[in-house]
Backbone bond lengths (Angstrom), bond angles and torsions (degrees), N, CA, C in turn:
res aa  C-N    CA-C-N  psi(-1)  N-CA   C-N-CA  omega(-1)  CA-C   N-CA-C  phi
1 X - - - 1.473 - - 1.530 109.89 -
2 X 1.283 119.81 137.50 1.649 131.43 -164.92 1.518 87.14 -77.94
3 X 1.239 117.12 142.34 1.297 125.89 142.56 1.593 149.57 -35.44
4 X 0.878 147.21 90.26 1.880 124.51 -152.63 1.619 114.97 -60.17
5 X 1.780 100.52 -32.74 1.087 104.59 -157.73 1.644 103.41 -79.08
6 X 1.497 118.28 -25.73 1.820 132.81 174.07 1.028 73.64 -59.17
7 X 1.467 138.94 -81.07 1.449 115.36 -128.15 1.602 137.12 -61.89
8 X 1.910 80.43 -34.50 1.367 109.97 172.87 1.587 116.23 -59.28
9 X 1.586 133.81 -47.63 1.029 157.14 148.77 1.522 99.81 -23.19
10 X 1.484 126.66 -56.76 1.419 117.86 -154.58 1.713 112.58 -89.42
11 X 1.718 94.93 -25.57 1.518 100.10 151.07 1.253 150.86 -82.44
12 X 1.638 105.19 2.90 1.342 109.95 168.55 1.749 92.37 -105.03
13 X 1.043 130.00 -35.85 1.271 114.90 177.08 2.056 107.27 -45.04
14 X 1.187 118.12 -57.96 0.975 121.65 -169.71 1.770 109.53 -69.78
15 X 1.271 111.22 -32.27 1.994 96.03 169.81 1.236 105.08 -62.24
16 X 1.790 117.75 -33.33 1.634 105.00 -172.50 1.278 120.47 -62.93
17 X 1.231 106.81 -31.35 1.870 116.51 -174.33 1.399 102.26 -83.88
18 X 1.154 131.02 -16.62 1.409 139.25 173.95 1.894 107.27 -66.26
19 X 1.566 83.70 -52.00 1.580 91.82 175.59 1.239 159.18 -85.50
20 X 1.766 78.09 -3.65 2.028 111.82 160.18 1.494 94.80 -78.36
21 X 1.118 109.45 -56.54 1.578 95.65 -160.63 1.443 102.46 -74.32
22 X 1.112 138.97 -13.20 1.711 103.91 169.43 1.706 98.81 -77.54
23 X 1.162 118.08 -52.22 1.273 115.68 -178.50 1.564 124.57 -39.37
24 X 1.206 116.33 -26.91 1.496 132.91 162.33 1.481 108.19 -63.03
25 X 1.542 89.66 -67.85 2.096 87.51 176.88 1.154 109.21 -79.22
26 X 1.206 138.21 46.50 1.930 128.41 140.77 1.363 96.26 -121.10
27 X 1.500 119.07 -18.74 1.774 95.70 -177.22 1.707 107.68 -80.22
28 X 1.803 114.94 -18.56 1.109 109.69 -166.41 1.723 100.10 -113.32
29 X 0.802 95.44 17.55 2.099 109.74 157.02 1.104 106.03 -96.70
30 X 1.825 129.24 -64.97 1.472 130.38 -164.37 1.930 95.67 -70.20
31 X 1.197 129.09 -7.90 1.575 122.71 168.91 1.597 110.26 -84.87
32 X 1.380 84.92 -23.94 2.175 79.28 179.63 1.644 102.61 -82.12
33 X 1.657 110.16 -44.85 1.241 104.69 168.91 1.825 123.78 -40.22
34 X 0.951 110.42 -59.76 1.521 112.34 -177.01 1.559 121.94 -80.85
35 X 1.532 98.64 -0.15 1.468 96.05 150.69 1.540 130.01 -69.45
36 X 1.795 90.07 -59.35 1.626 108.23 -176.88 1.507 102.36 -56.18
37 X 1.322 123.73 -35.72 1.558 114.73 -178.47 1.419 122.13 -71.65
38 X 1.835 112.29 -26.86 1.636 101.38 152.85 1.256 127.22 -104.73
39 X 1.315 98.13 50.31 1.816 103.90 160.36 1.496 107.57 78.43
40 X 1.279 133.52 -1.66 1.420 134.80 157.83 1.823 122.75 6.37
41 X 1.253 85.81 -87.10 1.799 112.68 172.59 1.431 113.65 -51.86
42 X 1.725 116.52 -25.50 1.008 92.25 170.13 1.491 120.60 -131.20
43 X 1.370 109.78 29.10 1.621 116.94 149.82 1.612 102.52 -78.25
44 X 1.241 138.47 -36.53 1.796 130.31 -176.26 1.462 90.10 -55.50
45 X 1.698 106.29 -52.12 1.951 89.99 -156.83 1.053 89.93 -72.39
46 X 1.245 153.45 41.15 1.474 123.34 157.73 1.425 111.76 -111.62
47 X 1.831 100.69 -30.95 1.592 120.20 172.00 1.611 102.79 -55.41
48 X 1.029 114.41 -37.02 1.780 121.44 -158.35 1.594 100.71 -93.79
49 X 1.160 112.32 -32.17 1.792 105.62 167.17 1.225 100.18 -74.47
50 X 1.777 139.71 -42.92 1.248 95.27 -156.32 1.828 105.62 -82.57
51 X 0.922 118.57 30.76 1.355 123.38 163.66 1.299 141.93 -59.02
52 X 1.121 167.09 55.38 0.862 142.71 -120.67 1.664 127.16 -92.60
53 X 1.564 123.92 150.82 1.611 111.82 -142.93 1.690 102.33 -67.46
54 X 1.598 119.52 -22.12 1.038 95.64 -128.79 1.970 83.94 -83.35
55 X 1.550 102.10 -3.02 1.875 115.34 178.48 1.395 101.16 -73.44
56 X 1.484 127.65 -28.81 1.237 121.98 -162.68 1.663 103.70 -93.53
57 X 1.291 106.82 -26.28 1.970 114.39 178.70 1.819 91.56 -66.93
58 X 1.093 132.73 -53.72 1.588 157.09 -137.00 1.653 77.94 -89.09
59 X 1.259 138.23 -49.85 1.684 127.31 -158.18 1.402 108.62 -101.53
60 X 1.685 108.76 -19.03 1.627 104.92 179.34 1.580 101.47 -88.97
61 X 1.438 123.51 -33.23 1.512 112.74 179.82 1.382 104.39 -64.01
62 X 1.605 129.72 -30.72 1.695 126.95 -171.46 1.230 106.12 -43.93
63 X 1.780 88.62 -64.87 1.177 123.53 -168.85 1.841 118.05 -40.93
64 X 1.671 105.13 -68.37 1.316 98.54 177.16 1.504 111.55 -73.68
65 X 1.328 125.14 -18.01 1.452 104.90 155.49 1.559 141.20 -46.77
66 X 1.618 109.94 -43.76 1.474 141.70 -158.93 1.750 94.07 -78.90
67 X 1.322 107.02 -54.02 1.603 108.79 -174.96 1.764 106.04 -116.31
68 X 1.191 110.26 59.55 1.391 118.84 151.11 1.796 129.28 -72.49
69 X 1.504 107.93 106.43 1.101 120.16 -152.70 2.264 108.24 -55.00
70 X 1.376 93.82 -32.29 1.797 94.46 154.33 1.558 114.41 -47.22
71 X 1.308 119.06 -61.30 1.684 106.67 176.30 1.407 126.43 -39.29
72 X 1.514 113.72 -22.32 1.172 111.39 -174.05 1.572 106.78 -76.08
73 X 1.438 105.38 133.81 1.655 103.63 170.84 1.380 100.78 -98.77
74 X 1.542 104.88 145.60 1.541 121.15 163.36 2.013 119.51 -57.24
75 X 1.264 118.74 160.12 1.476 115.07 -174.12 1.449 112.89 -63.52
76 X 1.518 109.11 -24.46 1.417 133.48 -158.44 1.970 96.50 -84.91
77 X 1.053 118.37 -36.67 1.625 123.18 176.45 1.575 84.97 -80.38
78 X 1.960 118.88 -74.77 1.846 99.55 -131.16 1.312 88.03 -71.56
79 X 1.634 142.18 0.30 1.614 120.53 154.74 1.481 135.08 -78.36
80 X 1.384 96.88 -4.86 1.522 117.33 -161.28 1.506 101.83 40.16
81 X 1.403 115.39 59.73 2.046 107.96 150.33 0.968 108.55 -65.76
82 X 1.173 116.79 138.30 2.127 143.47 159.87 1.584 73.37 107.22
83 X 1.226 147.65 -31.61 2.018 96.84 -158.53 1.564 111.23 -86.33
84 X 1.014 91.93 -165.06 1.673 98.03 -163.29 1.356 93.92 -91.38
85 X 1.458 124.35 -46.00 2.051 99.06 -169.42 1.216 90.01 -145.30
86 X 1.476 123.04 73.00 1.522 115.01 166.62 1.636 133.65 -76.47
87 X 1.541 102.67 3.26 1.648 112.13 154.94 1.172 129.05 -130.97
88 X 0.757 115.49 104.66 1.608 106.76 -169.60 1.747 90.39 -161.65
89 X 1.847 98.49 147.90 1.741 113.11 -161.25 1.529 103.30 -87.56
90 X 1.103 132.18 117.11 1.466 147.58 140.90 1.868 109.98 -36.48
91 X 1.354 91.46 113.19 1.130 113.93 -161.90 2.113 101.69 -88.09
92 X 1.272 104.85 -31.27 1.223 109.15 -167.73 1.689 112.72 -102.77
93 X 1.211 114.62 124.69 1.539 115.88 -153.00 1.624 121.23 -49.86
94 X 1.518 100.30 -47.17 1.342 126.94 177.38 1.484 121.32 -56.97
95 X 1.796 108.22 -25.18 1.161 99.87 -179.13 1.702 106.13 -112.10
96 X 1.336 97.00 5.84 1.629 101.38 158.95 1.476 131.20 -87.83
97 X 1.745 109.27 -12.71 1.020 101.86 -175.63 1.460 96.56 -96.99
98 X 1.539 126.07 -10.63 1.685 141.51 178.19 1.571 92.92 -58.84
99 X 1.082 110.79 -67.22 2.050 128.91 179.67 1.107 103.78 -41.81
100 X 1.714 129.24 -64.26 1.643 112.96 -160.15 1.614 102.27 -78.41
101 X 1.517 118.45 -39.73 1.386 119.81 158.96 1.805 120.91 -14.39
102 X 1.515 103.67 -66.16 1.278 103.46 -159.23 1.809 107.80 -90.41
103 X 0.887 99.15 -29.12 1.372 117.00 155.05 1.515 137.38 -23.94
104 X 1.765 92.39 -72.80 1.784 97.50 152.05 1.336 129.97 -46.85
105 X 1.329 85.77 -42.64 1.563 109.22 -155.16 1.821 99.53 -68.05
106 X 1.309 105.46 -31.08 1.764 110.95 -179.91 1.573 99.09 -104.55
107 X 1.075 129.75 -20.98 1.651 108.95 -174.87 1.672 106.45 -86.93
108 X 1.455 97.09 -45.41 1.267 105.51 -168.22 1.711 129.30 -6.69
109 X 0.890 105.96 -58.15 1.910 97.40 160.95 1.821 123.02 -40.51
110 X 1.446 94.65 -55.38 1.507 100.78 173.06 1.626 120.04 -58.98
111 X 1.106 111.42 -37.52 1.687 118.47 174.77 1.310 91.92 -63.17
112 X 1.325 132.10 -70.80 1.608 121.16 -170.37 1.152 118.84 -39.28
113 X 1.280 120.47 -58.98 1.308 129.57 173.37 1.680 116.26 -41.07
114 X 1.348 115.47 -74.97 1.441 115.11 150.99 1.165 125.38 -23.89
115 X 1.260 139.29 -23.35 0.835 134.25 162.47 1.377 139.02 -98.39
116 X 1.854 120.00 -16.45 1.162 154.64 114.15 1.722 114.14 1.00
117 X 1.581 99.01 -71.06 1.237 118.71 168.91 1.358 118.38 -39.04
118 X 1.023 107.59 -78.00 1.766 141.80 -164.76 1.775 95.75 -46.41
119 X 1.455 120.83 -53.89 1.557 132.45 -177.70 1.467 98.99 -78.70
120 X 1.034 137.31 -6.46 1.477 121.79 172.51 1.369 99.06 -95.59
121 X 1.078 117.66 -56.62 1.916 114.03 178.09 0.990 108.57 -50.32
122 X 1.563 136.84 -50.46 0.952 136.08 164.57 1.886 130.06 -36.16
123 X 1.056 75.02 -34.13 2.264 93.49 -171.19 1.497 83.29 -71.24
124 X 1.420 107.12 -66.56 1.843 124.34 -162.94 1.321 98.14 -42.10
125 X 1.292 151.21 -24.32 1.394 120.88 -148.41 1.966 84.10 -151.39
126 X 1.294 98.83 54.13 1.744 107.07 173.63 1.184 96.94 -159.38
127 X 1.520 118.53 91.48 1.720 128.85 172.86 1.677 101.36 -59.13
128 X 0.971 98.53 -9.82 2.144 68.03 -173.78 1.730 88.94 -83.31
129 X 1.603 117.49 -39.90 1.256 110.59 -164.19 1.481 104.14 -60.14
130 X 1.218 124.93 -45.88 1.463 131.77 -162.06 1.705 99.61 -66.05
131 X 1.447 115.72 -59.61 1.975 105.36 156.45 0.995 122.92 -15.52
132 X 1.733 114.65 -76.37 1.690 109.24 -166.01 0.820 104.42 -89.89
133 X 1.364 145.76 -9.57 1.740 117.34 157.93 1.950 109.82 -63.50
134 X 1.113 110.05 -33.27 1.182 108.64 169.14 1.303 128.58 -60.32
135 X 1.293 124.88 -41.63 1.691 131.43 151.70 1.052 104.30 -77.06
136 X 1.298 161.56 41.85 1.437 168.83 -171.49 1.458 91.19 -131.23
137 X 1.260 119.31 -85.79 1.954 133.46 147.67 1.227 109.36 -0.35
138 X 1.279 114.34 -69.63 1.572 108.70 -169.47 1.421 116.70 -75.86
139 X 0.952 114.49 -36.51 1.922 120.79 170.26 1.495 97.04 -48.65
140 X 1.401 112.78 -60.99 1.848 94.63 177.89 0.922 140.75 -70.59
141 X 1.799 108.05 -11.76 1.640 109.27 152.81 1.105 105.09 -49.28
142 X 1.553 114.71 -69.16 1.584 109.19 -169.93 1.258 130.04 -41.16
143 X 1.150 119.86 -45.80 0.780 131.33 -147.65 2.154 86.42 -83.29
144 X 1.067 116.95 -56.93 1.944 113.72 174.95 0.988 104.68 -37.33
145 X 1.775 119.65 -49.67 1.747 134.67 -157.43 1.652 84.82 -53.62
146 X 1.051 121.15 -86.74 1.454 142.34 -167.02 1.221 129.87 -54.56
147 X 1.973 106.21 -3.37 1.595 112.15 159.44 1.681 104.06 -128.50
148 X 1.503 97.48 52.36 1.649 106.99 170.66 1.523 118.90 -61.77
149 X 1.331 104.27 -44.50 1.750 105.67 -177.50 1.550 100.04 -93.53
150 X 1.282 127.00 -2.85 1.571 109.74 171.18 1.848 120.10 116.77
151 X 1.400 81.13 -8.87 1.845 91.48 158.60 1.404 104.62 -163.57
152 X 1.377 133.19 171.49 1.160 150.59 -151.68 2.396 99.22 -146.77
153 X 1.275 78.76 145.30 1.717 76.93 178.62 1.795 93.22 -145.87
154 X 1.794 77.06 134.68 1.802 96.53 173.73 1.181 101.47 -133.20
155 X 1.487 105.56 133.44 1.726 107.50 176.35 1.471 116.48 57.77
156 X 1.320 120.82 39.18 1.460 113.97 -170.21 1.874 122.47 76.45
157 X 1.422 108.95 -16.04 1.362 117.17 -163.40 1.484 109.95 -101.00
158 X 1.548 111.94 101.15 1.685 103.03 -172.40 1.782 114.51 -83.25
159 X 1.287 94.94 139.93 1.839 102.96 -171.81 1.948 96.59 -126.52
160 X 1.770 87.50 119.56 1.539 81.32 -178.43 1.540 117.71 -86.76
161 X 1.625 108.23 -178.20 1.783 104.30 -144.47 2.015 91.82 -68.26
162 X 1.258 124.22 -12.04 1.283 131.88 -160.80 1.762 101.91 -73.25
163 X 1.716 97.42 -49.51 1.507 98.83 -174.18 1.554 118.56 -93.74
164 X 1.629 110.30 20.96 1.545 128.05 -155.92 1.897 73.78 -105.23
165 X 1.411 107.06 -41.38 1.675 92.20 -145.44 1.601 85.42 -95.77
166 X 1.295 126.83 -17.40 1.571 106.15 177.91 1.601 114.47 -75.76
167 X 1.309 108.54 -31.36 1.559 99.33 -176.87 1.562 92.20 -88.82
168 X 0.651 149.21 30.95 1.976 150.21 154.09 1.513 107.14 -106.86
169 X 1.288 120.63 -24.49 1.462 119.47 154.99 1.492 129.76 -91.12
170 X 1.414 109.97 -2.09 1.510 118.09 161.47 1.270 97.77 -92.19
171 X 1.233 133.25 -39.03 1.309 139.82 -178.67 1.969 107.19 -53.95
172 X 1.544 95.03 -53.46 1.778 83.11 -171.67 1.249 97.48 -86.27
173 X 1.862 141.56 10.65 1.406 120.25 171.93 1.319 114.10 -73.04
174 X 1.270 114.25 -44.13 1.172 147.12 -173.66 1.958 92.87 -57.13
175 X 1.206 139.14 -66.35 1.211 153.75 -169.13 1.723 101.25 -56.78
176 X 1.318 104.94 -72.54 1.192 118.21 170.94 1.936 129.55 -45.16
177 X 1.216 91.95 -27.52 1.414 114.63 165.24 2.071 122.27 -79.33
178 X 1.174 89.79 -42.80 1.516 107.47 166.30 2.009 124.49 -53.19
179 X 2.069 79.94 -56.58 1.277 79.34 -173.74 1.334 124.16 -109.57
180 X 1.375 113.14 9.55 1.593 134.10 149.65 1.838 133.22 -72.76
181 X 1.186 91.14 -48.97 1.121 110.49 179.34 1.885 105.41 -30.10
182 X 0.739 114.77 -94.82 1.696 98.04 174.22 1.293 155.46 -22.17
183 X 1.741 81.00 -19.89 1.469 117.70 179.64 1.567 107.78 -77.64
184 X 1.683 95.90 -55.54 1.376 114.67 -169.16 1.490 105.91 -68.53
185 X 1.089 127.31 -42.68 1.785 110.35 175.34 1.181 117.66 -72.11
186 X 1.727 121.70 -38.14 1.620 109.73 179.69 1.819 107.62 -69.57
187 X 1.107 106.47 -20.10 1.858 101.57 175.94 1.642 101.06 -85.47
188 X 1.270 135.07 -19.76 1.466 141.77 -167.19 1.922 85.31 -74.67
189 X 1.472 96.43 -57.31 2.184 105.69 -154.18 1.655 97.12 -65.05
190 X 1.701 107.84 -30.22 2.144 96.69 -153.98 1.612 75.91 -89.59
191 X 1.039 133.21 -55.94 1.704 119.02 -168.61 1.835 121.22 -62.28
192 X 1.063 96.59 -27.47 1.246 90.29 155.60 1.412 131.12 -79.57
193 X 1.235 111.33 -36.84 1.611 119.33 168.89 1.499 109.31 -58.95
194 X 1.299 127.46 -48.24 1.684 136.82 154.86 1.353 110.21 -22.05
195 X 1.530 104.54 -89.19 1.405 110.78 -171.08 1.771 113.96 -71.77
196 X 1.457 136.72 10.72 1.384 138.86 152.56 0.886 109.68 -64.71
197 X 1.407 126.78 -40.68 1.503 136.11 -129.10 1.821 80.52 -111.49
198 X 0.700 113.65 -56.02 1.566 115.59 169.19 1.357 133.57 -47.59
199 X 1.940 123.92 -39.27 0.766 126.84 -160.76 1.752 98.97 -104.44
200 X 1.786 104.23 3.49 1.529 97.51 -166.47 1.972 86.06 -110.02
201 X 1.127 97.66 -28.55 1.940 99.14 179.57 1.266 107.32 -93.49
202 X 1.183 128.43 -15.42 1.563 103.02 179.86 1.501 112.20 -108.84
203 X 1.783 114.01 145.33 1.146 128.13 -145.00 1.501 101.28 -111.41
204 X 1.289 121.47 60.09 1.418 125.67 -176.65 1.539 121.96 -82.11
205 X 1.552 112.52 43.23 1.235 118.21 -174.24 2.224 117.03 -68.80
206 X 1.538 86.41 -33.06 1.263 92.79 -171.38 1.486 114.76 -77.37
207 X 1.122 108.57 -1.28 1.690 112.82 163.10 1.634 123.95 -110.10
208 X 1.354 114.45 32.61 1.258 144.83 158.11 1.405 110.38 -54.81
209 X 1.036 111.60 -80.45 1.543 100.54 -178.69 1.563 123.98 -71.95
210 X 1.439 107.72 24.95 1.498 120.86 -172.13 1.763 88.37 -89.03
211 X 1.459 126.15 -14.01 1.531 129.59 -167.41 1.763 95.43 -91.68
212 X 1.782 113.26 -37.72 1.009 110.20 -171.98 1.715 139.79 -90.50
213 X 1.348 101.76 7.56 1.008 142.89 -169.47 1.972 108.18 -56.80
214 X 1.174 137.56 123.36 1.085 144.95 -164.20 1.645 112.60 -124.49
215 X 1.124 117.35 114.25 1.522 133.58 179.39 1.666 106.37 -75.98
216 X 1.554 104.93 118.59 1.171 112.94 174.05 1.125 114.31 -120.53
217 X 1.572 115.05 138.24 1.374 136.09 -135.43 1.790 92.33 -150.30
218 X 1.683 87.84 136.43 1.593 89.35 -178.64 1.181 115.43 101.27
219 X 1.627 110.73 149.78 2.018 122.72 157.62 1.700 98.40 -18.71
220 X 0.967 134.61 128.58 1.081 142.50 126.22 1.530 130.10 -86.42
221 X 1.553 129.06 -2.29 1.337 127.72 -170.05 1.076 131.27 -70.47
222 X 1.042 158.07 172.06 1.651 177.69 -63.09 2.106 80.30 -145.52
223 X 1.236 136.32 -39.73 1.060 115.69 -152.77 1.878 103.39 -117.73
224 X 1.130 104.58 6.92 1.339 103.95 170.50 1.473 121.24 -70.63
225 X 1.546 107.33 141.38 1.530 110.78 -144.82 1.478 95.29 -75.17
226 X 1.530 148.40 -48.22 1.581 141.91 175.56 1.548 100.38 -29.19
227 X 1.526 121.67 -47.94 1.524 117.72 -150.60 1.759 91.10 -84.15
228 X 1.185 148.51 -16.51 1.303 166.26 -109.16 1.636 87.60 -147.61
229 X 1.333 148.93 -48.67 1.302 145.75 -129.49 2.352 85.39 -84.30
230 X 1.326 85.57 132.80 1.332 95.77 -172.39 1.973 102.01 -79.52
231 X 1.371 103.33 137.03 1.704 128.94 167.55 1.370 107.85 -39.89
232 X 1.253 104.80 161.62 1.605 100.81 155.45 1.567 113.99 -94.15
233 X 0.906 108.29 8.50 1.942 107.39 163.36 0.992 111.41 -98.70
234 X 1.234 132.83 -46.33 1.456 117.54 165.28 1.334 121.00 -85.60
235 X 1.807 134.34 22.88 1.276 123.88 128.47 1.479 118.29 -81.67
236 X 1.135 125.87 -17.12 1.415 125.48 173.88 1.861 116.07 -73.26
237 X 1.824 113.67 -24.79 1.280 112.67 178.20 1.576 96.09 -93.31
């Protein structure tokens, strides 16, 4: 027989979680609302036109190059579970500098990420940072609110919405630099110390030829002409 008092327990647990999350989705609806109403969407398109394509062809190939979801290794590879000695220190110089070499070169997504990680926990649990990015936020409301028709006037002096949002982005580098900065080197030193420590102990040799690997495409059957290409014994008979 169920309990009354579990049950009761499991249904107020569940209105509460019911009632964060709407409360979550109206605070982060009424924020999209008062974006789109100060012109949000269309201060980016203006940032993003003045771009020019041939920077934007040049940053999307980086881009989907740099974070190609194949680079990512699974937990089960960058730990090497099931092998027999996937950490252990290389004693001989040459083949340590072969190891951290190939290493980068294959984790590299995962180190980013790790390190991704590391600066968000980091942000999360530093109220001054979480403040001024929060008044950081609101200055650029203001700052859209107040170049709705396409310029803004202070003191008689009109500044259009173009040169409103560049000095508000020198403005939050400068901010962002202030109140990161502490953030950004202790997440720069432990993730790097992470992924060193990783790329000099772990023994990821057997996924070497996981780089060399060749996609074959096409008939492959009994009559495809590569499988067909005559020996040198039977050009010699």
């Amino acid at each position: 027989m169920a309990d009354p008092s579990s049950s009761g327990g499991d249904a107020a647990s569940n209105i509460a979680a019911s009632g964060a999350a709407a409360a979550i989705g109206g605070i982060m609806g009424t924020i999209k609302d008062k974006w789109d109403a100060a012109g949000g969407q269309e201060v980016i398109s203006n940032v993003s036109g003045a771009i020019p394509q041939n920077t934007k062809d040049m940053l999307s190939q980086t881009t989907s190059k740099l974070f190609n979801r194949q680079a990512l290794r699974s937990p089960t590879v960058f730990f090497g579970i099931g092998e027999e000695r996937p950490f252990y220190l290389e004693k001989s110089p040459p083949l340590v500098a072969e190891r951290i070499k190939h290493n980068i070169s294959f984790f590299y997504l995962n180190y980013m990420i790790l390190t991704a990680v590391l600066f968000f926990l980091t942000v999360i649990v530093s109220p001054s940072a979480l403040i001024g990015m929060a008044l950081l936020g609101a200055g650029w409301m203001s700052v859209i609110k107040a170049t709705q028709e396409g310029h803004m006037e202070i003191k008689g002096i009109k500044i259009s919405q173009k040169n409103a949002s560049i000095a508000m982005s020198a403005v939050s580098v400068l901010v962002l630099f202030y109140l990161l900065a502490h953030i950004f080197w202790w997440t720069l030193f432990t993730s790097g110390f992470l992924a060193g420590t990783h790329a000099l102990l772990r023994d990821a040799s057997l996924h070497k030829d996981d780089e060399d690997k060749v996609v074959m495409m096409g008939d492959l059957g009994e009559d495809a002409a590569f499988l067909n290409t005559p020996s040198l014994d039977d050009a010699a008979v």
